[in-house]
C-alpha positions, 0 to 999 in steps of 0.5 A: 813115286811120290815126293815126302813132302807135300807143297815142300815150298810153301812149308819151308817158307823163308829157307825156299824163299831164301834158295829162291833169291840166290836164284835170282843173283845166278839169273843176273851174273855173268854166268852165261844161262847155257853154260848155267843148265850145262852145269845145273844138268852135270851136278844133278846127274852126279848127285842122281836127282832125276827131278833136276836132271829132268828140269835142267834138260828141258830148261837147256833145251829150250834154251837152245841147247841141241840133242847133242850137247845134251846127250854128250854131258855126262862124257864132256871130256871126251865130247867135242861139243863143248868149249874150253870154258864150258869144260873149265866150269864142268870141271870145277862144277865136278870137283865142288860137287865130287868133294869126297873124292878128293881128300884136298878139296877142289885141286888147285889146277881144276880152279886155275883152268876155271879162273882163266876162263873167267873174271872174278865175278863171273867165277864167284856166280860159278862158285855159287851156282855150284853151291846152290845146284847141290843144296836143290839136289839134296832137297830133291833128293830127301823129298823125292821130289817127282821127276817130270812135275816141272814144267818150264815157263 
């Protein structure tokens, strides 16, 4: 497999640095850095972007997040591993990205369990990372950006 693109980031210059800086307000918010790979790896394995499902593994996993948590992802709801926050926040991350299957949007008990878990800045950064979370996938996606390019720092 090769990516479309060649240095995509270099030649989408201010639109990736743009991507980038919103980046850096998810690493600053109050979204805690597990729960924002839980959530980075759930979106991408939906959207089917192996580079990101490739990159949010390693990132979880050197994170500290253990074999399973990580293999039970894909089936949160009947995991044991993972809590009520933690579900909320899948559930709202499924919702925001699965928006074709449902006709009325994101249901409204999805993001009332979601605003229970968290205070407003902390559901508004949710809100984003969602929002940026599918804009990296379907960039990687068009491009076919190649799985296992990334390595984390």
């Amino acid at each position: 497999m090769q990516g479309r693109i060649d240095d995509l980031p270099a030649k989408a210059g201010d639109g990736y640095a743009a991507m980038s800086s919103l980046e850096v307000f998810l690493a600053g918010s109050g979204v805690p850095k597990n729960l924002q790979h839980l959530v980075k790896l759930r979106v991408s394995q939906i959207n089917g972007c192996a580079f990101c499902v490739d990159m949010h593994s390693k990132h979880a996993k050197q994170g500290g997040e253990t074999d399973e948590r990580l293999f039970g992802i894909a089936a949160w709801r009947e995991s044991p591993h993972f809590t009520n926050a933690e579900r909320a926040a899948l559930d709202l991350a499924e919702s925001g990205t699965r928006l074709a299957d449902n006709p009325h949007g994101v249901p409204d008990e999805v993001f009332e369990k979601a605003r229970e878990e968290f205070d407003e800045a902390t559901l508004t950064a949710l809100v984003m990372l969602i929002a940026a979370i599918n804009a990296w996938n379907r960039i990687s996606v068009i491009n076919r950006t190649v799985p296992g390019s990334h390595t984390p720092r």
